[in-house]
N, CA, C and O atoms as a GROMACS GRO file, in nm:
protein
  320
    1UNK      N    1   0.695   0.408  -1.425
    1UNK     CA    2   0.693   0.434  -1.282
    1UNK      C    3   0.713   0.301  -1.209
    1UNK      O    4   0.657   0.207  -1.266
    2UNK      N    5   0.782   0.267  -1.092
    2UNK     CA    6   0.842   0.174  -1.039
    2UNK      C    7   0.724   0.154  -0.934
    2UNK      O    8   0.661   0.254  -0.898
    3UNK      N    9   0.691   0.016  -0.879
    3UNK     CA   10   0.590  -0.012  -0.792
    3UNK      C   11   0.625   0.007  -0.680
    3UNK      O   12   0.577  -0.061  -0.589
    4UNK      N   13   0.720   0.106  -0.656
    4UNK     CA   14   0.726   0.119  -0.510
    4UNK      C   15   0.653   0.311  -0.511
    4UNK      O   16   0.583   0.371  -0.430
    5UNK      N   17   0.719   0.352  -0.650
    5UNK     CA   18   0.684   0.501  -0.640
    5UNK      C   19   0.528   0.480  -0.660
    5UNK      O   20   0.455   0.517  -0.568
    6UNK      N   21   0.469   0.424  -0.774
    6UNK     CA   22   0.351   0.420  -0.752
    6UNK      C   23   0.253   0.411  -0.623
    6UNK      O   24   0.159   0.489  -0.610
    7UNK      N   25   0.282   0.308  -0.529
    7UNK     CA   26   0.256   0.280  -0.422
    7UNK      C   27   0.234   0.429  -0.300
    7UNK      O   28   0.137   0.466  -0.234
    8UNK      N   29   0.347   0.472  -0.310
    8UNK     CA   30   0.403   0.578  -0.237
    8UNK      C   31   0.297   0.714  -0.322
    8UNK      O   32   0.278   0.827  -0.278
    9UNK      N   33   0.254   0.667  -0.424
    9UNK     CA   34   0.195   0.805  -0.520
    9UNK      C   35   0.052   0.746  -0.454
    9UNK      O   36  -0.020   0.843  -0.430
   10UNK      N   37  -0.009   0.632  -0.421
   10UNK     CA   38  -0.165   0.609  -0.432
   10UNK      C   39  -0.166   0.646  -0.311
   10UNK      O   40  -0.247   0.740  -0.309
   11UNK      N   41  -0.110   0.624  -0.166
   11UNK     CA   42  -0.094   0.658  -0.031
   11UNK      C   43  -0.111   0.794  -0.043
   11UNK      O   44  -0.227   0.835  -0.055
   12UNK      N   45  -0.030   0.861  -0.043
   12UNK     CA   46  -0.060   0.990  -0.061
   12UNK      C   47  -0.191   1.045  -0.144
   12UNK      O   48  -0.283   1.103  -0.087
   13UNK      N   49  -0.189   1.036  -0.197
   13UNK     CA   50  -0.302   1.079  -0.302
   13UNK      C   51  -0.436   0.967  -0.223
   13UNK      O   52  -0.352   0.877  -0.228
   14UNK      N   53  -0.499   0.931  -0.191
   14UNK     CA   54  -0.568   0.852  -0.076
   14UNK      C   55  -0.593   0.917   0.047
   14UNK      O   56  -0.704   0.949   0.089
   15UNK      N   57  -0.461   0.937   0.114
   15UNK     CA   58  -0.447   1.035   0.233
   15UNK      C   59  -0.550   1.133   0.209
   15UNK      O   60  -0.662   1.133   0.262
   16UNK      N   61  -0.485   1.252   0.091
   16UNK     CA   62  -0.517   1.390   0.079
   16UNK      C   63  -0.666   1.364   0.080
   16UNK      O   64  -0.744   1.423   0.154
   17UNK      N   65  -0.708   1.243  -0.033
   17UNK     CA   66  -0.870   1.272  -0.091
   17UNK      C   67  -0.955   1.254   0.094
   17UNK      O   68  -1.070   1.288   0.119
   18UNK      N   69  -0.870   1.202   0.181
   18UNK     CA   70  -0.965   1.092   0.246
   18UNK      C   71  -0.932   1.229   0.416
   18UNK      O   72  -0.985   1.219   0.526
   19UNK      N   73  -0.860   1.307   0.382
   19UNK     CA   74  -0.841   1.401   0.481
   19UNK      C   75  -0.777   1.340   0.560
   19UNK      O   76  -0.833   1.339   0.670
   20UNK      N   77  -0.670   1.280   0.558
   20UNK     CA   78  -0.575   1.204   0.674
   20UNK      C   79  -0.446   1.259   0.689
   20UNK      O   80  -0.398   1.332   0.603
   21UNK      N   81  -0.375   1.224   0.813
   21UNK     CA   82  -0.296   1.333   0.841
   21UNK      C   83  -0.192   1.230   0.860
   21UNK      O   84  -0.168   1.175   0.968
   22UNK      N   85  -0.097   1.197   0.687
   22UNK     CA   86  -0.005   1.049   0.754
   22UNK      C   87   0.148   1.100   0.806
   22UNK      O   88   0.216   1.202   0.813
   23UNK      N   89   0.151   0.960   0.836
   23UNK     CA   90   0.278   1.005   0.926
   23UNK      C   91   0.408   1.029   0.770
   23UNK      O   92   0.367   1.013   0.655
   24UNK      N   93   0.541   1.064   0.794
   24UNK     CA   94   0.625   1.033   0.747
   24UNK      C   95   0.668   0.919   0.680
   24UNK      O   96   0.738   0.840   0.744
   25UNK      N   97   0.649   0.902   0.596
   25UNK     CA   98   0.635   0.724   0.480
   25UNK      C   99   0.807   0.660   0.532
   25UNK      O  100   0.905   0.726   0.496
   26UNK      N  101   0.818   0.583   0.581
   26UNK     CA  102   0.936   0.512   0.552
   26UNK      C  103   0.892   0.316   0.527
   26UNK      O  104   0.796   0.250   0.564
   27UNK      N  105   0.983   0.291   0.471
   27UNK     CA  106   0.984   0.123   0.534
   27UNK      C  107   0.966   0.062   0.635
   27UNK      O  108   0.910  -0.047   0.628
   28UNK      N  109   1.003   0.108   0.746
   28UNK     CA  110   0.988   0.085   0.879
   28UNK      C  111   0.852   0.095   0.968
   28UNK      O  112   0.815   0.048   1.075
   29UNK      N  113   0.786   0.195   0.854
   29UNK     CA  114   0.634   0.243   0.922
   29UNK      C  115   0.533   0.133   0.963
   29UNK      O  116   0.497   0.051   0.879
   30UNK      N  117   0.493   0.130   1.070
   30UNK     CA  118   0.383   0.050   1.084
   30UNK      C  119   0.302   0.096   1.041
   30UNK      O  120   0.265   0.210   1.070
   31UNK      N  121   0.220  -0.019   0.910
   31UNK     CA  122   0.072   0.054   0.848
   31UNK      C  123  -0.044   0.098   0.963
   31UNK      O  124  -0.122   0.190   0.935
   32UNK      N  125  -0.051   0.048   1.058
   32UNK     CA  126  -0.111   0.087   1.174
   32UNK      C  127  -0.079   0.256   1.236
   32UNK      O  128  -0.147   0.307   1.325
   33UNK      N  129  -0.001   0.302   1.190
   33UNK     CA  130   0.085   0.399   1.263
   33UNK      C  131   0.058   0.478   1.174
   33UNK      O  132   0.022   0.589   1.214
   34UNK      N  133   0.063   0.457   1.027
   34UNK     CA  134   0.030   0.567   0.871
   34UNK      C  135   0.001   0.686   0.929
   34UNK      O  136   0.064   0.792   0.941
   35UNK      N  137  -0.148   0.634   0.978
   35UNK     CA  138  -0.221   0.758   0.925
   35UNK      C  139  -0.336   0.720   0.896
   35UNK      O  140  -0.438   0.764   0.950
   36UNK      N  141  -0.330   0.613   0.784
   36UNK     CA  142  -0.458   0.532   0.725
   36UNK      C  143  -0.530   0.480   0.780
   36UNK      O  144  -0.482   0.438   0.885
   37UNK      N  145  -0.660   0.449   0.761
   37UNK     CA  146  -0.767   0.376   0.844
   37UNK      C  147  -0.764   0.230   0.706
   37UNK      O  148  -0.691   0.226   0.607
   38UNK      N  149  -0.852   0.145   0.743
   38UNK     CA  150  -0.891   0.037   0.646
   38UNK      C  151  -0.963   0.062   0.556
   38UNK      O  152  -0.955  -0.012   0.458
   39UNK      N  153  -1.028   0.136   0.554
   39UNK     CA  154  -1.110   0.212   0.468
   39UNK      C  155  -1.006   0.274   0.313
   39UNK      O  156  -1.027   0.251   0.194
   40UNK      N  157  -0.912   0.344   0.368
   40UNK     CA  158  -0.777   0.426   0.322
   40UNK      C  159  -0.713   0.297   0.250
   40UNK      O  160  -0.750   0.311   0.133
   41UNK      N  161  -0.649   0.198   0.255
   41UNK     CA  162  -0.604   0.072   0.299
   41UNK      C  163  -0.690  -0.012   0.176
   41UNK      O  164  -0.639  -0.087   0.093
   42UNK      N  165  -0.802   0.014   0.186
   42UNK     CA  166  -0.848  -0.100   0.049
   42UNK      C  167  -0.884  -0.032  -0.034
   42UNK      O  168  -0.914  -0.099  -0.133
   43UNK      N  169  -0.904   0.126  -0.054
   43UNK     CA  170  -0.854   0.202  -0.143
   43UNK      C  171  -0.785   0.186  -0.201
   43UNK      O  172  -0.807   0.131  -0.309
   44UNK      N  173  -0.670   0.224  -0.167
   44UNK     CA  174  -0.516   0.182  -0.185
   44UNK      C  175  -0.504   0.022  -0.288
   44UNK      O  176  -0.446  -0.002  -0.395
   45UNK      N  177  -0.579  -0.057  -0.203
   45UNK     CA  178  -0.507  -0.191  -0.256
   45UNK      C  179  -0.654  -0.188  -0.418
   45UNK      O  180  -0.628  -0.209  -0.536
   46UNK      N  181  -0.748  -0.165  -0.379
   46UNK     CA  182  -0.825  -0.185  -0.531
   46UNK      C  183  -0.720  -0.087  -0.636
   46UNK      O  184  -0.665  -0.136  -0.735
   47UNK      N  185  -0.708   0.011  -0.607
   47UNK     CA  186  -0.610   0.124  -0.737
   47UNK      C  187  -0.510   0.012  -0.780
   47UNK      O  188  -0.516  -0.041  -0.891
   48UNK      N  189  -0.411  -0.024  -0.677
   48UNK     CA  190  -0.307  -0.096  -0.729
   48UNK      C  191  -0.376  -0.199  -0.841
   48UNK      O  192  -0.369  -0.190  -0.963
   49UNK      N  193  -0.453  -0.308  -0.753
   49UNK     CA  194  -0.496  -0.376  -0.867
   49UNK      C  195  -0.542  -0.335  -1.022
   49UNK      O  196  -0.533  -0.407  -1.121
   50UNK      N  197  -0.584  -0.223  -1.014
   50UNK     CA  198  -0.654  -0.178  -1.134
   50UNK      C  199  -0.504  -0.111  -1.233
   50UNK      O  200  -0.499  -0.113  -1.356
   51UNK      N  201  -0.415  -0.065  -1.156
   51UNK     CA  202  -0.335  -0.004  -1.204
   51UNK      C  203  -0.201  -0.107  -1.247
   51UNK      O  204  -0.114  -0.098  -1.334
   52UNK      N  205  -0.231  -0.198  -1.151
   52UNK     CA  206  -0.077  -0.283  -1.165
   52UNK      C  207  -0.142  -0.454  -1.207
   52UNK      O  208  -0.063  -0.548  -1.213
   53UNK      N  209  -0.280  -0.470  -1.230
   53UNK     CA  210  -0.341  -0.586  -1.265
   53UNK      C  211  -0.294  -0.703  -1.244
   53UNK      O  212  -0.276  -0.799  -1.320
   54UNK      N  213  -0.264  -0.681  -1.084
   54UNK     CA  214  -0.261  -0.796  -0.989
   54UNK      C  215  -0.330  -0.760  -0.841
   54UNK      O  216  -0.352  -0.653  -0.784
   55UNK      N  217  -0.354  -0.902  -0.805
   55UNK     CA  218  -0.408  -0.899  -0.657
   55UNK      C  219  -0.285  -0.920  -0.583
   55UNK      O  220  -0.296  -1.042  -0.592
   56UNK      N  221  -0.204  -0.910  -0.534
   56UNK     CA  222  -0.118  -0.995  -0.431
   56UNK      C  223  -0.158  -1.130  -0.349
   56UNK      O  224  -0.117  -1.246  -0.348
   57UNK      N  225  -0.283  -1.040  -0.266
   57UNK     CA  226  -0.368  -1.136  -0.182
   57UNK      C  227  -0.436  -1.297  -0.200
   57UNK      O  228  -0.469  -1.398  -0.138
   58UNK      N  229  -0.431  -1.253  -0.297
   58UNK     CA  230  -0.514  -1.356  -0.367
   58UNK      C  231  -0.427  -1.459  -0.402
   58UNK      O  232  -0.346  -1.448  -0.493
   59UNK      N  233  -0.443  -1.591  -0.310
   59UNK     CA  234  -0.351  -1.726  -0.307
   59UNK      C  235  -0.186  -1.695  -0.259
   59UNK      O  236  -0.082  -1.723  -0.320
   60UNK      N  237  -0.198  -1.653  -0.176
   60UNK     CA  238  -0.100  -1.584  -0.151
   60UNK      C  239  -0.070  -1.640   0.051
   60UNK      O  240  -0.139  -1.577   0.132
   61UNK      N  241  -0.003  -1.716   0.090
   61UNK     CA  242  -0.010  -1.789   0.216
   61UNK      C  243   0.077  -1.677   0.340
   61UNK      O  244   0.074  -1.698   0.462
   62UNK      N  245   0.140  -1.575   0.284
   62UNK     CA  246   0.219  -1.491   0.368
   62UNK      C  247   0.090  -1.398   0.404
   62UNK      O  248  -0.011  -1.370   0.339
   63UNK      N  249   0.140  -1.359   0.553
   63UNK     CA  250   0.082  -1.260   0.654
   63UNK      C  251   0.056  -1.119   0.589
   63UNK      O  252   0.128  -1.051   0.516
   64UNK      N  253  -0.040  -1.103   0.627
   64UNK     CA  254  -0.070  -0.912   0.607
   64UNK      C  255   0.051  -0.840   0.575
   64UNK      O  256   0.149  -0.862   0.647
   65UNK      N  257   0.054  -0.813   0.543
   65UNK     CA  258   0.191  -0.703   0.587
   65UNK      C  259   0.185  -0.584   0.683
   65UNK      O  260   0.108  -0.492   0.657
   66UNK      N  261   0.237  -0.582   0.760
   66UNK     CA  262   0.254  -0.516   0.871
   66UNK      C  263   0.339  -0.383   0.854
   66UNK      O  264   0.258  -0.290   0.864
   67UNK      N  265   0.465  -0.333   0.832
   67UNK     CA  266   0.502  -0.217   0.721
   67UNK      C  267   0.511  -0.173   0.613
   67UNK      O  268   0.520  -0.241   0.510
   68UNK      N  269   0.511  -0.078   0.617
   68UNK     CA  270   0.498  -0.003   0.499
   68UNK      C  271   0.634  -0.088   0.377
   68UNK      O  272   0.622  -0.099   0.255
   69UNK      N  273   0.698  -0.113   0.424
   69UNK     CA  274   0.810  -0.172   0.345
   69UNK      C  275   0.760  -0.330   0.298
   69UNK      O  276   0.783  -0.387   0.192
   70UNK      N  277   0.702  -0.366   0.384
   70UNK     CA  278   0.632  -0.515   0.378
   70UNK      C  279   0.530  -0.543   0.268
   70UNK      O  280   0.526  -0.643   0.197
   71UNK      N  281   0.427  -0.412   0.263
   71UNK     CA  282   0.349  -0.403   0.221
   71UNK      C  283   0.405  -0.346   0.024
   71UNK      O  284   0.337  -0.359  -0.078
   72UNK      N  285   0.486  -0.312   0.032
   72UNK     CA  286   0.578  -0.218  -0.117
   72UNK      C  287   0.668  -0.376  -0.186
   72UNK      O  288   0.694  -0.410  -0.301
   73UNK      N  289   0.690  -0.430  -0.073
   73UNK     CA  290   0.777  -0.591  -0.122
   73UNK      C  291   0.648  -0.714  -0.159
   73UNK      O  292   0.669  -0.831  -0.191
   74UNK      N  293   0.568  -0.676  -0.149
   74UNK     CA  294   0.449  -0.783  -0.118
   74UNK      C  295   0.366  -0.737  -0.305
   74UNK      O  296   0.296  -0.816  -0.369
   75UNK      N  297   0.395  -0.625  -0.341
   75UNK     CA  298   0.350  -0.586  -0.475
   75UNK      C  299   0.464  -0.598  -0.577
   75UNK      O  300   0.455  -0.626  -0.696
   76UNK      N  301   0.605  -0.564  -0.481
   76UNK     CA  302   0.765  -0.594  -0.585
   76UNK      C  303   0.701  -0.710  -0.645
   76UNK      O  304   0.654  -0.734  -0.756
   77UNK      N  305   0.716  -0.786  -0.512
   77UNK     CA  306   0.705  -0.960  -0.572
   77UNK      C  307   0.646  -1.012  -0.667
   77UNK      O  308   0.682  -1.093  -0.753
   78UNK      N  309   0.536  -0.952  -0.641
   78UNK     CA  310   0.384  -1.035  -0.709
   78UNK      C  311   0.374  -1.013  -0.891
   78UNK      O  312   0.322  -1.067  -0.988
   79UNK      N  313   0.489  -0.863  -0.850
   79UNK     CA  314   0.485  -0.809  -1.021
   79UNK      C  315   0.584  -0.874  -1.074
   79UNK      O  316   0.583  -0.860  -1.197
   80UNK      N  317   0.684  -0.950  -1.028
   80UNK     CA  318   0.791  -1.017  -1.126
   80UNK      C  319   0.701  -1.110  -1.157
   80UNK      O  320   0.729  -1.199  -1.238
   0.00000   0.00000   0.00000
């Protein structure tokens, strides 16, 4: 499974458990805009870690990521 589908699989599956009503997933999405709360959001980012056994965050000098596309390139990266 490719870290973008994964990504796109924990969001959703997060959403459903967490009763959230997200918007339409694109690249363009502002994570603000999802759907998700922060709560939703570090959900999300502990699974990845556990699943993809990396932090991104961690020593890492670039900004939050701000879309949804930002946020899917910010895990591409970290996994090469």
């Amino acid at each position: 499974m490719s870290v973008r589908a994964l990504i796109i699989e924990q969001i959703t599956k997060v959403g459903q458990q967490q009763d959230k009503r997200l918007a339409p997933l694109s690249d363009a999405l502002p994570l603000m805009d999802s759907g998700l709360d922060s709560l939703c959001i570090a959900i999300i980012v502990a699974r990845l870690d556990d699943a993809l056994d990396l932090d991104p965050f961690s020593g890492n000098d670039a900004p939050f990521p701000v879309t949804l596309g930002d946020f899917i390139r910010l895990y591409e990266h970290a996994a090469v």
